[in-house]
TIRO-2110 file (N, C-alpha, C; in Angstrom, 1 decimal):
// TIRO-2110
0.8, -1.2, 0.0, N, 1, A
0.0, 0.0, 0.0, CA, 1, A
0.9, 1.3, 0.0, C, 1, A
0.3, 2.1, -0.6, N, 2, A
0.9, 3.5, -0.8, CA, 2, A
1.3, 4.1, 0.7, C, 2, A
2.3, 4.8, 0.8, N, 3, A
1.9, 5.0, 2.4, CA, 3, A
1.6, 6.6, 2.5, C, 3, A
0.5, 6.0, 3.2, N, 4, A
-0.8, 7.2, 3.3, CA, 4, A
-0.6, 8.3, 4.8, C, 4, A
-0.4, 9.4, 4.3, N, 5, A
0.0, 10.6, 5.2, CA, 5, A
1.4, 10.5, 5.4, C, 5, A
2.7, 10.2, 4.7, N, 6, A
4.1, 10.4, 4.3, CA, 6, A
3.4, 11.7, 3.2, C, 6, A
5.2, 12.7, 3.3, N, 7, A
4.8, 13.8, 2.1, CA, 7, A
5.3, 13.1, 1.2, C, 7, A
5.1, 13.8, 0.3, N, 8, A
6.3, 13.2, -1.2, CA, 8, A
7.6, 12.7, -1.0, C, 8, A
8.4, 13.9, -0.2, N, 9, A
9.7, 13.5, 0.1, CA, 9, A
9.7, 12.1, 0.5, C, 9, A
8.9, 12.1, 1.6, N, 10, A
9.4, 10.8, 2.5, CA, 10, A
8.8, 9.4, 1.5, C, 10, A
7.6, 9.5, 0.8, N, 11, A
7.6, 8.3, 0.1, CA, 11, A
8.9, 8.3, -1.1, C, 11, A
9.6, 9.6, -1.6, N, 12, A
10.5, 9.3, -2.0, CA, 12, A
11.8, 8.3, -1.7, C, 12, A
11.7, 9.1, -0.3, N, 13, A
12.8, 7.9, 0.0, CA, 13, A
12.8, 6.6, 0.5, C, 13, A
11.1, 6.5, 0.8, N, 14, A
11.0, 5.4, 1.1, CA, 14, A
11.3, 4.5, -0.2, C, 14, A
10.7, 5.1, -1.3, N, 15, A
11.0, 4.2, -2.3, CA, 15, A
12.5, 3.5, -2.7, C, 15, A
13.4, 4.9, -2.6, N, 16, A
14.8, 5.0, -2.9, CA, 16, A
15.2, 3.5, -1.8, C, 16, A
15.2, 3.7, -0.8, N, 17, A
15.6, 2.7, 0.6, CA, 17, A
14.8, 1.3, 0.0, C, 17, A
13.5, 1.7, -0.4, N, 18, A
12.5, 0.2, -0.7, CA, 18, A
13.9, -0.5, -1.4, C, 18, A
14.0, 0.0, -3.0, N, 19, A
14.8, -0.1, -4.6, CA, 19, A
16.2, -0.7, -3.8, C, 19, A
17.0, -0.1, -2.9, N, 20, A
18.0, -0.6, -2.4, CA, 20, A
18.2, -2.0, -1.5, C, 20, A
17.0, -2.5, -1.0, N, 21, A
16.9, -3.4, -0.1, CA, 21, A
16.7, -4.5, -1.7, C, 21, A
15.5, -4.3, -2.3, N, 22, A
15.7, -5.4, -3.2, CA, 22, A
16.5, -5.3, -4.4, C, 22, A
17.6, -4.8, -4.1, N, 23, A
18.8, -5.2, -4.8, CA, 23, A
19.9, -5.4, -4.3, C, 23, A
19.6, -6.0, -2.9, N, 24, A
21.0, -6.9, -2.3, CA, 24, A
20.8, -8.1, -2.5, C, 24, A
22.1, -8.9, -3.5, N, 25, A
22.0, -9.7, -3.5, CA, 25, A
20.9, -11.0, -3.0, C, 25, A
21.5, -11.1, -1.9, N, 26, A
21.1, -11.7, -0.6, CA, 26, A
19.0, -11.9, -1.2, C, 26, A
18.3, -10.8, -1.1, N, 27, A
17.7, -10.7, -0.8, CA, 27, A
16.7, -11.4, -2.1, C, 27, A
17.4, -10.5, -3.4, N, 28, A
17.1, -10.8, -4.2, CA, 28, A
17.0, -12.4, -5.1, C, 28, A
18.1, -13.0, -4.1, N, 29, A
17.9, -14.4, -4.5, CA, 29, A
17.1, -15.6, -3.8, C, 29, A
16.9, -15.1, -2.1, N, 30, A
15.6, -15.9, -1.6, CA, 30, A
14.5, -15.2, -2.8, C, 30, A
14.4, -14.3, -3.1, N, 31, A
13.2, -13.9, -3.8, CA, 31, A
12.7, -15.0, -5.1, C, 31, A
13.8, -15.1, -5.8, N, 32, A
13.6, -16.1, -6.9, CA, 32, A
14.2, -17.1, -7.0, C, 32, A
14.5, -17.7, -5.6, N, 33, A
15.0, -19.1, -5.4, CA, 33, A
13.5, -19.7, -5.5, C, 33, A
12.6, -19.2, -5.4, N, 34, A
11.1, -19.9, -5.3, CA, 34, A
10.3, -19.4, -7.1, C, 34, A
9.5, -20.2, -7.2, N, 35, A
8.9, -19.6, -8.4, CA, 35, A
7.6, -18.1, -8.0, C, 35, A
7.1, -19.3, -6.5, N, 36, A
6.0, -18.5, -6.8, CA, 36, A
6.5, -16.8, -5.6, C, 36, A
7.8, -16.9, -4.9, N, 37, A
7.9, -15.6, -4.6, CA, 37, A
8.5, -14.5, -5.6, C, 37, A
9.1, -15.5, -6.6, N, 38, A
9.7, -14.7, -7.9, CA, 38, A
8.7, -13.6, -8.7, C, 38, A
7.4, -14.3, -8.6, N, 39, A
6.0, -13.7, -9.3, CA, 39, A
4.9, -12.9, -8.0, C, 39, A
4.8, -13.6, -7.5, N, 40, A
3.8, -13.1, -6.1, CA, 40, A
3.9, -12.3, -5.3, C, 40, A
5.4, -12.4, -4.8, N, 41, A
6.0, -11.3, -4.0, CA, 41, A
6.9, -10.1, -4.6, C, 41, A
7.9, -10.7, -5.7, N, 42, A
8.9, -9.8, -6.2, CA, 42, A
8.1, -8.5, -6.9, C, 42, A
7.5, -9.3, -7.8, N, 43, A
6.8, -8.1, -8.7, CA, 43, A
5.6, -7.3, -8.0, C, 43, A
5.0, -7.4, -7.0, N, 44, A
4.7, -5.8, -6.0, CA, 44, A
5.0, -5.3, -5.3, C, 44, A
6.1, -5.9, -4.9, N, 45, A
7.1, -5.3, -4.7, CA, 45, A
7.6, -4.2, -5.1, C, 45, A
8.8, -4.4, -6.3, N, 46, A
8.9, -3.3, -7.7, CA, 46, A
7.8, -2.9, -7.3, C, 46, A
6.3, -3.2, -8.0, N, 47, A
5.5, -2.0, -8.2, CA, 47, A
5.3, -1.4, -7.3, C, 47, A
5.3, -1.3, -6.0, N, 48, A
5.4, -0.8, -4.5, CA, 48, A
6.2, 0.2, -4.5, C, 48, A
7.2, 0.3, -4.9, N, 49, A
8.5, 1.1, -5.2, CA, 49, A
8.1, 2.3, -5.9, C, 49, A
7.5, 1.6, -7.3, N, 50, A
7.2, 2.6, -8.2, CA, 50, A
5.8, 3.2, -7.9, C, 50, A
5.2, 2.9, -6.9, N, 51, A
3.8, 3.8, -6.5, CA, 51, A
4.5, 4.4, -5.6, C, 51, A
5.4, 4.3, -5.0, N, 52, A
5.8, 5.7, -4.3, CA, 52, A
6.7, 6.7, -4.6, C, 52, A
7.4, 6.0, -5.5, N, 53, A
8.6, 7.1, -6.6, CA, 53, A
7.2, 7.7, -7.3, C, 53, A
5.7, 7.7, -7.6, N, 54, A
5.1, 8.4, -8.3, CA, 54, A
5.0, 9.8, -7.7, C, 54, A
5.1, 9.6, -6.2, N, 55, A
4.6, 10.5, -5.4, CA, 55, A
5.8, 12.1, -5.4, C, 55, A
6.8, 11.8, -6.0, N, 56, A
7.9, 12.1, -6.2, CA, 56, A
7.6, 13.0, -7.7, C, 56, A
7.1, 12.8, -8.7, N, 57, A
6.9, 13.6, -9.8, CA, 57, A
6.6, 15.0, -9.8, C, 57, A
7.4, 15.6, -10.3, N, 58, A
7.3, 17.0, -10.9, CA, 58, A
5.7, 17.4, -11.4, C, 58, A
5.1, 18.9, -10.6, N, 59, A
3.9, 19.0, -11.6, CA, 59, A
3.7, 19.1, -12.9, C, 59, A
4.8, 19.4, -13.5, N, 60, A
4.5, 19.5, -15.1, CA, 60, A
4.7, 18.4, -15.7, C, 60, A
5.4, 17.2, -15.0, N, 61, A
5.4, 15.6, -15.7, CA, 61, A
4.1, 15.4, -15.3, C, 61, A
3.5, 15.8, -14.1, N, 62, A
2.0, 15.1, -13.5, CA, 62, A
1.1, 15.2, -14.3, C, 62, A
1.1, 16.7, -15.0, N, 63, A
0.4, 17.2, -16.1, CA, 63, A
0.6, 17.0, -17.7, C, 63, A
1.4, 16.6, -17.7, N, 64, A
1.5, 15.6, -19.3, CA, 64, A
1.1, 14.3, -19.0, C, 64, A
1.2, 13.5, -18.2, N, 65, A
0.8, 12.3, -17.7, CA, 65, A
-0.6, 12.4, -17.4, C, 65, A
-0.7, 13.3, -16.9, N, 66, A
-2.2, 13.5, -17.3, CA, 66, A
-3.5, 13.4, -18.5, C, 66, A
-2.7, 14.3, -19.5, N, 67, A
-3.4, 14.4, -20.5, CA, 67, A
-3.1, 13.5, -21.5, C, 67, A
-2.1, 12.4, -21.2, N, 68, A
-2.1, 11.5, -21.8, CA, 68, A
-2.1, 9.9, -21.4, C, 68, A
-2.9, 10.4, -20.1, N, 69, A
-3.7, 9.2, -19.6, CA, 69, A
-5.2, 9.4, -18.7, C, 69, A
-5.8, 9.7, -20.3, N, 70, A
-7.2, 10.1, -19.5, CA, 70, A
-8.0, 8.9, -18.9, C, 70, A
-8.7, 9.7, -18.1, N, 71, A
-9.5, 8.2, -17.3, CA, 71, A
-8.4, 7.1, -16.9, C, 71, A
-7.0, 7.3, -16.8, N, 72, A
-6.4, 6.6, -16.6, CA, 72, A
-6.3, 5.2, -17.5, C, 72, A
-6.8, 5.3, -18.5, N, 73, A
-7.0, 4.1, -19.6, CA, 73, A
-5.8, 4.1, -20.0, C, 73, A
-4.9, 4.9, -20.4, N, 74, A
-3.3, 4.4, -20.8, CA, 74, A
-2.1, 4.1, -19.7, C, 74, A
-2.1, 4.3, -18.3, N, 75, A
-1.6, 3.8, -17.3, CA, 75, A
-2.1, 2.1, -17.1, C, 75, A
-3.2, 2.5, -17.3, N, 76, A
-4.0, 1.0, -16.7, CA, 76, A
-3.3, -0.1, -17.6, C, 76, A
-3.7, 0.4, -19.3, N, 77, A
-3.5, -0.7, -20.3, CA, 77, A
-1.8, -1.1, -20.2, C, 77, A
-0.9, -0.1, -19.3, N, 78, A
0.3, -0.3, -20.0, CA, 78, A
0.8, -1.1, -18.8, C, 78, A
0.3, -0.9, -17.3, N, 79, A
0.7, -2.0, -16.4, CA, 79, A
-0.1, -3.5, -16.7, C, 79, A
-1.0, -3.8, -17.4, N, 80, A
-2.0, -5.0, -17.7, CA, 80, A
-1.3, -5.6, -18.7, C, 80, A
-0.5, -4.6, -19.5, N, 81, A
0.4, -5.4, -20.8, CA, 81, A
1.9, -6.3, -20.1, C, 81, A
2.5, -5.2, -19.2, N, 82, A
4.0, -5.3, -18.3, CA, 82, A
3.3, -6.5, -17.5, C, 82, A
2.3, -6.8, -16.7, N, 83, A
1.9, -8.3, -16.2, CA, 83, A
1.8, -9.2, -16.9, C, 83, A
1.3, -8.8, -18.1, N, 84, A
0.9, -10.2, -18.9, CA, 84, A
2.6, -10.5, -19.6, C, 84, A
3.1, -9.8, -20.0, N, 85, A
4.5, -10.4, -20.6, CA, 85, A
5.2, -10.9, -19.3, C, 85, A
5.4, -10.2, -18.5, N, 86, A
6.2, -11.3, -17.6, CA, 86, A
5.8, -12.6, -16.4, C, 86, A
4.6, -12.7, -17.3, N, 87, A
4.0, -13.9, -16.8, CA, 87, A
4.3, -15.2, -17.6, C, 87, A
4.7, -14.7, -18.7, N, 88, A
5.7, -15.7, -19.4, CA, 88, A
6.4, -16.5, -19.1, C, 88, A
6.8, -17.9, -18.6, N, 89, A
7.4, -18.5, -18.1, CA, 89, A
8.8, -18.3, -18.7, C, 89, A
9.0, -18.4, -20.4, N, 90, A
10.0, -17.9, -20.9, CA, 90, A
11.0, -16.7, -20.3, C, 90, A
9.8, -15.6, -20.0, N, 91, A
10.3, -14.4, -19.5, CA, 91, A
11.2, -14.4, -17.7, C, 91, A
10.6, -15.3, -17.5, N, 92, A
10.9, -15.7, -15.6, CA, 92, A
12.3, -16.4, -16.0, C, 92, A
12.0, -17.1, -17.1, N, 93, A
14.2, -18.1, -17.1, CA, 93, A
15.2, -17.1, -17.5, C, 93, A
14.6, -16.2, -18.7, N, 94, A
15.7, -15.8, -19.1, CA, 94, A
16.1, -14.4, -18.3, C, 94, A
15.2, -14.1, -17.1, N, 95, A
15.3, -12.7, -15.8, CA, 95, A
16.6, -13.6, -15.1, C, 95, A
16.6, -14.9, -14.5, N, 96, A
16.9, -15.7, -13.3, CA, 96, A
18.9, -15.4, -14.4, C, 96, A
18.7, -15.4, -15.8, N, 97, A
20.2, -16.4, -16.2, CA, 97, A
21.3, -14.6, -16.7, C, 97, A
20.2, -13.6, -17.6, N, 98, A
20.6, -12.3, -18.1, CA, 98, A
20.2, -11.7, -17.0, C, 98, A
21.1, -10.8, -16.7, N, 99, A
20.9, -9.0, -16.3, CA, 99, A
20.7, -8.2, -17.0, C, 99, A
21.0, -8.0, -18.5, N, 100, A
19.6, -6.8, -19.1, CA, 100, A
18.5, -7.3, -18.9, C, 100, A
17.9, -8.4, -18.8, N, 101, A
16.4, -8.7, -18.7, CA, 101, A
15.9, -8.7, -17.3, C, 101, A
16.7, -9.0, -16.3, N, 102, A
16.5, -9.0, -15.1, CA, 102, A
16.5, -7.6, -14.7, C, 102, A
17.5, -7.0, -15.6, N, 103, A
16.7, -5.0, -15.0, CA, 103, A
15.7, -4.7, -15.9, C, 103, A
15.2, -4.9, -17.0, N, 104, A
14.3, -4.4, -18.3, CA, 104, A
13.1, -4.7, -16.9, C, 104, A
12.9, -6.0, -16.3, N, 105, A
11.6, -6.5, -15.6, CA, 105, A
11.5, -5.6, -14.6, C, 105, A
12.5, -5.3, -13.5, N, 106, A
12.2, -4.5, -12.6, CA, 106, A
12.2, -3.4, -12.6, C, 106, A
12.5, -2.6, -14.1, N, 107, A
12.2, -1.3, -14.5, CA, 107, A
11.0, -1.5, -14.8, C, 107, A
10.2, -2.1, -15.8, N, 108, A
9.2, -2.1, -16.1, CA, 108, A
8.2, -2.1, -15.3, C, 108, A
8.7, -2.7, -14.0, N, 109, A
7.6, -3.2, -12.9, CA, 109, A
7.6, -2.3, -11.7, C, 109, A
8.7, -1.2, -12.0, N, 110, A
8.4, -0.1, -11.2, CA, 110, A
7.6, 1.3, -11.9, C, 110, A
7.7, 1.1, -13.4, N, 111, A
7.0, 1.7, -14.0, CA, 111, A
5.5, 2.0, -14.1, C, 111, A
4.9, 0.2, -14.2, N, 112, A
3.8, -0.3, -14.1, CA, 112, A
3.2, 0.2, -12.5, C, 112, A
3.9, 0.2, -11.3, N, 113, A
3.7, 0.7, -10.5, CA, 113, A
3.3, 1.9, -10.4, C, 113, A
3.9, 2.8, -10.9, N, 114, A
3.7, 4.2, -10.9, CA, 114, A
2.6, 4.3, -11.8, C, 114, A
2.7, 3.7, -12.9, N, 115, A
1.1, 4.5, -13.7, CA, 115, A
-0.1, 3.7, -13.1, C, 115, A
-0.1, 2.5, -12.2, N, 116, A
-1.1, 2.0, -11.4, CA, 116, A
-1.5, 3.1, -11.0, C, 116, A
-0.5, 4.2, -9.7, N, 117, A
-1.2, 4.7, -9.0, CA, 117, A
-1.2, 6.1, -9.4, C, 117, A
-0.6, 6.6, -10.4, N, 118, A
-1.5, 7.5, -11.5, CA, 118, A
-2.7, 7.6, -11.8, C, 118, A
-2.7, 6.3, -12.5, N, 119, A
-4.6, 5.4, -12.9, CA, 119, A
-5.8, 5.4, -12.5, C, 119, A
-5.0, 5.1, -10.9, N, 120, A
-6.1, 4.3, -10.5, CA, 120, A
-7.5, 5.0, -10.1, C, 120, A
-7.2, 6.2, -9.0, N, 121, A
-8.4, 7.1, -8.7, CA, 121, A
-9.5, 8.0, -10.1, C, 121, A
-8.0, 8.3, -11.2, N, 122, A
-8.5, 8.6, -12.3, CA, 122, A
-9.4, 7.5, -13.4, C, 122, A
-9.3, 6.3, -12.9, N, 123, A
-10.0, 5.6, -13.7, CA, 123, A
-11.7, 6.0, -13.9, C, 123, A
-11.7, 5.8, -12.0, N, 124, A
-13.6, 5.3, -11.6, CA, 124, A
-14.0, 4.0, -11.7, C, 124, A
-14.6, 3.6, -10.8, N, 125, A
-15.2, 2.1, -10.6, CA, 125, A
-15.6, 1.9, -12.3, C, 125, A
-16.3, 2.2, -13.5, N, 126, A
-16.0, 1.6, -14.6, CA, 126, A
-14.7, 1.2, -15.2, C, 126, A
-14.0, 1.9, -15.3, N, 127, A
-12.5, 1.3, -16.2, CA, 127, A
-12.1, 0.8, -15.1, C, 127, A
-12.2, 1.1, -14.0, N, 128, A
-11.1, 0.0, -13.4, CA, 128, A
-11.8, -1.5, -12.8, C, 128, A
-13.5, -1.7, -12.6, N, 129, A
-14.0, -3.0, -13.3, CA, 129, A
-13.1, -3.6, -14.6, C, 129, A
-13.7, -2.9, -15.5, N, 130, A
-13.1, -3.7, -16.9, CA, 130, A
-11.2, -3.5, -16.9, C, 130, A
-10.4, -3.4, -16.4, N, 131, A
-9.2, -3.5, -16.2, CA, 131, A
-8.9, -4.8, -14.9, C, 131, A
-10.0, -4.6, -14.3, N, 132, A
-9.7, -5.8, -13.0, CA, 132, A
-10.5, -7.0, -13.5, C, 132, A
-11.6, -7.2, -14.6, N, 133, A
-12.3, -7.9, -15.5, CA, 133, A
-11.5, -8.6, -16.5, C, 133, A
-10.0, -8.0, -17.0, N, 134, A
-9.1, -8.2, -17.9, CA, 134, A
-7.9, -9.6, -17.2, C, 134, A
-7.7, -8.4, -16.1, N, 135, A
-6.0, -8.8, -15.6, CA, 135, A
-6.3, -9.8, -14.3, C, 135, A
-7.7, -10.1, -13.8, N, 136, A
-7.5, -10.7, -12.6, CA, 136, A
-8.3, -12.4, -13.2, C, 136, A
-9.0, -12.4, -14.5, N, 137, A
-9.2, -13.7, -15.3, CA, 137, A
-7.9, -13.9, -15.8, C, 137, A
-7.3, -13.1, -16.5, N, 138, A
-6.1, -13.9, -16.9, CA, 138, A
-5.2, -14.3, -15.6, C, 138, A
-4.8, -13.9, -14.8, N, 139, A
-3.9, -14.3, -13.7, CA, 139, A
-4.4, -15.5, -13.2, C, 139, A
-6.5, -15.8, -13.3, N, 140, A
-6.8, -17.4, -12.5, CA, 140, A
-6.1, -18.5, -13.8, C, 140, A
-6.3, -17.7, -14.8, N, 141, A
-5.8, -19.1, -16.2, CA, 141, A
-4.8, -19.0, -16.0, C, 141, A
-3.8, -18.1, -15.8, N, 142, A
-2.1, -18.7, -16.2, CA, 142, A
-2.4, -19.4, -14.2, C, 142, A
-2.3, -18.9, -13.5, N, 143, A
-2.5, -19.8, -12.4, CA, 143, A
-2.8, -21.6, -12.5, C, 143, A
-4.0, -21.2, -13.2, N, 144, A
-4.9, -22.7, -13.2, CA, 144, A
-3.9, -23.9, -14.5, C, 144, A
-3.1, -23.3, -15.3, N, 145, A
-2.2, -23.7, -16.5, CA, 145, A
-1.3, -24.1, -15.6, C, 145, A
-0.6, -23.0, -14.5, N, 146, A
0.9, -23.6, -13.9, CA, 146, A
0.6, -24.8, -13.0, C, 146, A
-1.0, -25.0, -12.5, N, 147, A
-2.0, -25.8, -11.6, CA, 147, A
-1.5, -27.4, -12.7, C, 147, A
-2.1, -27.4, -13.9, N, 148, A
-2.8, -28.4, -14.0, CA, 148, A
-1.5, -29.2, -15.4, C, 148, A
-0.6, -28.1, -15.7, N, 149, A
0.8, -28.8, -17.0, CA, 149, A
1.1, -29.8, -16.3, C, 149, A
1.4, -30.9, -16.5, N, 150, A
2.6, -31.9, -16.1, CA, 150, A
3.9, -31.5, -16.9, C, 150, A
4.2, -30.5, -17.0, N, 151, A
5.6, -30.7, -17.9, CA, 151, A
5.8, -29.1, -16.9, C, 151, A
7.2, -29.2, -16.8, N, 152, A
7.8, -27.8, -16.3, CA, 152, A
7.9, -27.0, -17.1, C, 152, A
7.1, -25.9, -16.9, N, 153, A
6.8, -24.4, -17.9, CA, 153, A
8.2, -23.9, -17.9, C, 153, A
8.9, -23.4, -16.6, N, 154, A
10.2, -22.7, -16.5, CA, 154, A
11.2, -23.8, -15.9, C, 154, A
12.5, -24.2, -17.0, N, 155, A
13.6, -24.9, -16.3, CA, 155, A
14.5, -24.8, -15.3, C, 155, A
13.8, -23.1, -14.3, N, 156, A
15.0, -23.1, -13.1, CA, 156, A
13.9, -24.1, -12.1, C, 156, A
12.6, -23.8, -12.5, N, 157, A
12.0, -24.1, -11.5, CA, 157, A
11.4, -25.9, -11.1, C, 157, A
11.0, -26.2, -10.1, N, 158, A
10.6, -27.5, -9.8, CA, 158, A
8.8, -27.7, -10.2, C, 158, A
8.5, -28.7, -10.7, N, 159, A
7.2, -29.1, -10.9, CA, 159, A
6.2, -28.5, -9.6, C, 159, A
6.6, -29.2, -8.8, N, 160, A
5.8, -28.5, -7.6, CA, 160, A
5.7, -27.2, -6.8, C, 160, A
6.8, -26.4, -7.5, N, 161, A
6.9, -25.1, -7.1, CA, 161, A
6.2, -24.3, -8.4, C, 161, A
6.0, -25.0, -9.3, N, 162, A
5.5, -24.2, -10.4, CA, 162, A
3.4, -24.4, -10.1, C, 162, A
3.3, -25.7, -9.4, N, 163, A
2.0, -25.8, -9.3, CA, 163, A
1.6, -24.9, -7.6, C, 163, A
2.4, -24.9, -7.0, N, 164, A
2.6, -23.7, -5.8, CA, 164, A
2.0, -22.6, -6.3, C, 164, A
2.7, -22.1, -7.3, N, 165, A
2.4, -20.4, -7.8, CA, 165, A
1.4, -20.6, -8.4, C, 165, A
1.0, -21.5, -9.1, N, 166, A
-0.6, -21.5, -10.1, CA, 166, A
-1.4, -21.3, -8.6, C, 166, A
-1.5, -22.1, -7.3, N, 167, A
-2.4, -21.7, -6.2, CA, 167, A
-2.6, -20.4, -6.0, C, 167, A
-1.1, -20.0, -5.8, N, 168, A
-1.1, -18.7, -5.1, CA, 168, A
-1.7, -17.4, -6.4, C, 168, A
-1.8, -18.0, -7.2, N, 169, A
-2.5, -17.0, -8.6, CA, 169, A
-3.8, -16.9, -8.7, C, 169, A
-4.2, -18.0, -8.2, N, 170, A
-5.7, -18.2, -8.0, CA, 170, A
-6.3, -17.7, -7.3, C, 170, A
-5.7, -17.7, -5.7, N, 171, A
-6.0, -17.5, -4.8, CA, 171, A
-6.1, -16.0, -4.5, C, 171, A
-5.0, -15.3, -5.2, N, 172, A
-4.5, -13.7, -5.9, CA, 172, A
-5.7, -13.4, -6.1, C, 172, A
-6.3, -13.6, -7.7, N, 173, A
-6.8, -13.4, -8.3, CA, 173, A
-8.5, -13.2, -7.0, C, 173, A
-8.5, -14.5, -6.8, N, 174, A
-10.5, -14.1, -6.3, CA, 174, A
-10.0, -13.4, -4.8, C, 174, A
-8.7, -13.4, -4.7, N, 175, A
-9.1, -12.3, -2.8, CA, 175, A
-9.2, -10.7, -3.6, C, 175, A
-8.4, -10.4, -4.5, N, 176, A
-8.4, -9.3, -5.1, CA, 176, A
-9.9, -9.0, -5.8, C, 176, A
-10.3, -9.8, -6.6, N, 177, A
-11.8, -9.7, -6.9, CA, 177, A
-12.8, -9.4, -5.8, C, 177, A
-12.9, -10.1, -4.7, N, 178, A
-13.7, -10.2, -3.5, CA, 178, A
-13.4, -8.5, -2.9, C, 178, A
-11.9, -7.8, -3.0, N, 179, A
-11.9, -7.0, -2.3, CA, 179, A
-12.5, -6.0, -2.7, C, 179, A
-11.8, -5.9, -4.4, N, 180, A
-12.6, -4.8, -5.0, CA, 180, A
-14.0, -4.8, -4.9, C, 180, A
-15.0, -5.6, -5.0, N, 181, A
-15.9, -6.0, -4.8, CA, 181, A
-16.8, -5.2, -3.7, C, 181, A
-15.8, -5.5, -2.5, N, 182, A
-16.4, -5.2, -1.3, CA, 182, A
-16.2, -3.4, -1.4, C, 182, A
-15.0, -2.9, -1.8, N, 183, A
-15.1, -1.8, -1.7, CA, 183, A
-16.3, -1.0, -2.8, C, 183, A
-16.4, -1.3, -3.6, N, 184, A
-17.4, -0.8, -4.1, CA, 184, A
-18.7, -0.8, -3.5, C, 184, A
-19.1, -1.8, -3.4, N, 185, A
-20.4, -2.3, -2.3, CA, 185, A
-20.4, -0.7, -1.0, C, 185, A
-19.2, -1.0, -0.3, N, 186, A
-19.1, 0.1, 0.3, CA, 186, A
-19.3, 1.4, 0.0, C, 186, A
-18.8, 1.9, -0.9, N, 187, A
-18.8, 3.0, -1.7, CA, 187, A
-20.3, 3.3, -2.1, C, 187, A
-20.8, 2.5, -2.7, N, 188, A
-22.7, 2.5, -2.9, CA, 188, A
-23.1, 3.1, -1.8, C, 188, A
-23.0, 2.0, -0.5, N, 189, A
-23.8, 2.5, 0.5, CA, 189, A
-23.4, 3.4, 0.9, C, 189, A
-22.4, 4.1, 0.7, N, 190, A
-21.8, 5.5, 1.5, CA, 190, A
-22.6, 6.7, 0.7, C, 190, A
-22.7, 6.5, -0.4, N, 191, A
-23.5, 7.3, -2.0, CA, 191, A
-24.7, 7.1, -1.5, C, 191, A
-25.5, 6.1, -1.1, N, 192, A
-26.7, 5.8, -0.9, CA, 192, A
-27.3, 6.7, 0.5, C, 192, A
-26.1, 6.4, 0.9, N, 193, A
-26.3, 6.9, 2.9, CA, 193, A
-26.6, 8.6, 2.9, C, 193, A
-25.7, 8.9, 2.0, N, 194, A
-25.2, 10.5, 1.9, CA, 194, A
-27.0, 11.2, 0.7, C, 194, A
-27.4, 10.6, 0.4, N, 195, A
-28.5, 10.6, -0.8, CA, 195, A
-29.6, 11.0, 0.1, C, 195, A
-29.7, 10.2, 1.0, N, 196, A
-30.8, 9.7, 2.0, CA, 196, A
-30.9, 10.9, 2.8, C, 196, A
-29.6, 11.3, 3.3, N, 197, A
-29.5, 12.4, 3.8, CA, 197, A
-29.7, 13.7, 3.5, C, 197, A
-29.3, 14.1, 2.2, N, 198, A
-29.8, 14.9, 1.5, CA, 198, A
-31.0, 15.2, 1.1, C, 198, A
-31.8, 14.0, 0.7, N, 199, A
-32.9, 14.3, 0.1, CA, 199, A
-34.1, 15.1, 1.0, C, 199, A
-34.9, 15.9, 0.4, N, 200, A
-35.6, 16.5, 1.4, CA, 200, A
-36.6, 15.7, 1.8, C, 200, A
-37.0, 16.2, 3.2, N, 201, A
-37.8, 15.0, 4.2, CA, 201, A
-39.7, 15.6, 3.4, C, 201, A
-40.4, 13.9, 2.7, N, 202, A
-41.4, 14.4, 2.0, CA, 202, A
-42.9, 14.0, 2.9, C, 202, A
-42.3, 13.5, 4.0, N, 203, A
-42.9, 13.5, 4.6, CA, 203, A
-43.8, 14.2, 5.4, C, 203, A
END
């Protein structure tokens, strides 16, 4: 989560200190010594980073980023594209063996971070339904795929660690659905509460 009531500064450096912790060695390699913390944990991580390095932007970058991501529809589409490519199993071997590709992913996934939380408030409960409609079915299928292959999708990884992460995808996917869910629900009745209140008594 963003951290909420830090100024800019301080999520800056939170981020800066975040960016430095997961690039110690050490750390980085419990990270993707596992398949499913390589995917589950590592990458929101990065994006964690880069939702708080957003908080850090200049207003006149804020404002071209603006008008070139209305309703937040081109932040959204461009972190939904950065998930779906490095959900690639291909993409996970050749991160673990190259370092241009092992930085291209954690740039991209600090990127995808930041235009999340660019996006997100600018979206509104419609685009970001149909964005969480897109990216949270595809995460139960590649999940339910890494669930149900008999054949090892990525060669660092073990059979059973690859059917680990299909759980933990699945299980991603409907808590994440269920939450959005709930907050909307909430949001209604808060709309509804506030309506009720307003309206004049016809009594």
């Amino acid at each position: 989560m963003v951290a909420i009531g830090c100024t800019p500064r301080r999520q800056v450096l939170v981020a800066l200190a975040w960016t430095a912790l997961l690039l110690v060695p050490a750390v980085r390699q419990w990270l993707t010594a596992s398949m499913w913390r390589h995917m589950v944990l590592q990458f929101p991580l990065w994006m964690l980073a880069g939702a708080w390095l957003a908080a850090g932007l200049p207003p006149a970058v804020r404002a071209r980023a603006t008008r070139w991501n209305a309703h937040g529809i081109s932040g959204l589409v461009a972190t939904g594209t950065v998930l779906a490519v490095l959900m690639v199993p291909r993409v996970l071997d050749l991160a673990l063996v190259s370092a241009p590709i092992e930085g291209a992913k954690c740039v991209a996934l600090v990127v995808a971070g930041t235009a999340l939380r660019l996006s997100w408030r600018a979206a509104g409960l419609v685009v970001q339904g149909f964005f969480l409609g897109n990216v949270l079915p595809m995460t139960a299928v590649v999940g339910q795929l890494y669930i149900d292959s008999p054949l090892r999708l990525c060669n660092a990884y073990l059979l059973d660690d690859q059917a680990r992460l299909g759980q933990w995808l699945v299980g991603a996917a409907v808590l994440m659905a269920v939450g959005w869910l709930a907050q909307v629900a909430w949001w209604v009745a808060l709309r509804e509460g506030a309506s009720a209140v307003l309206a004049p008594d016809k009594g």
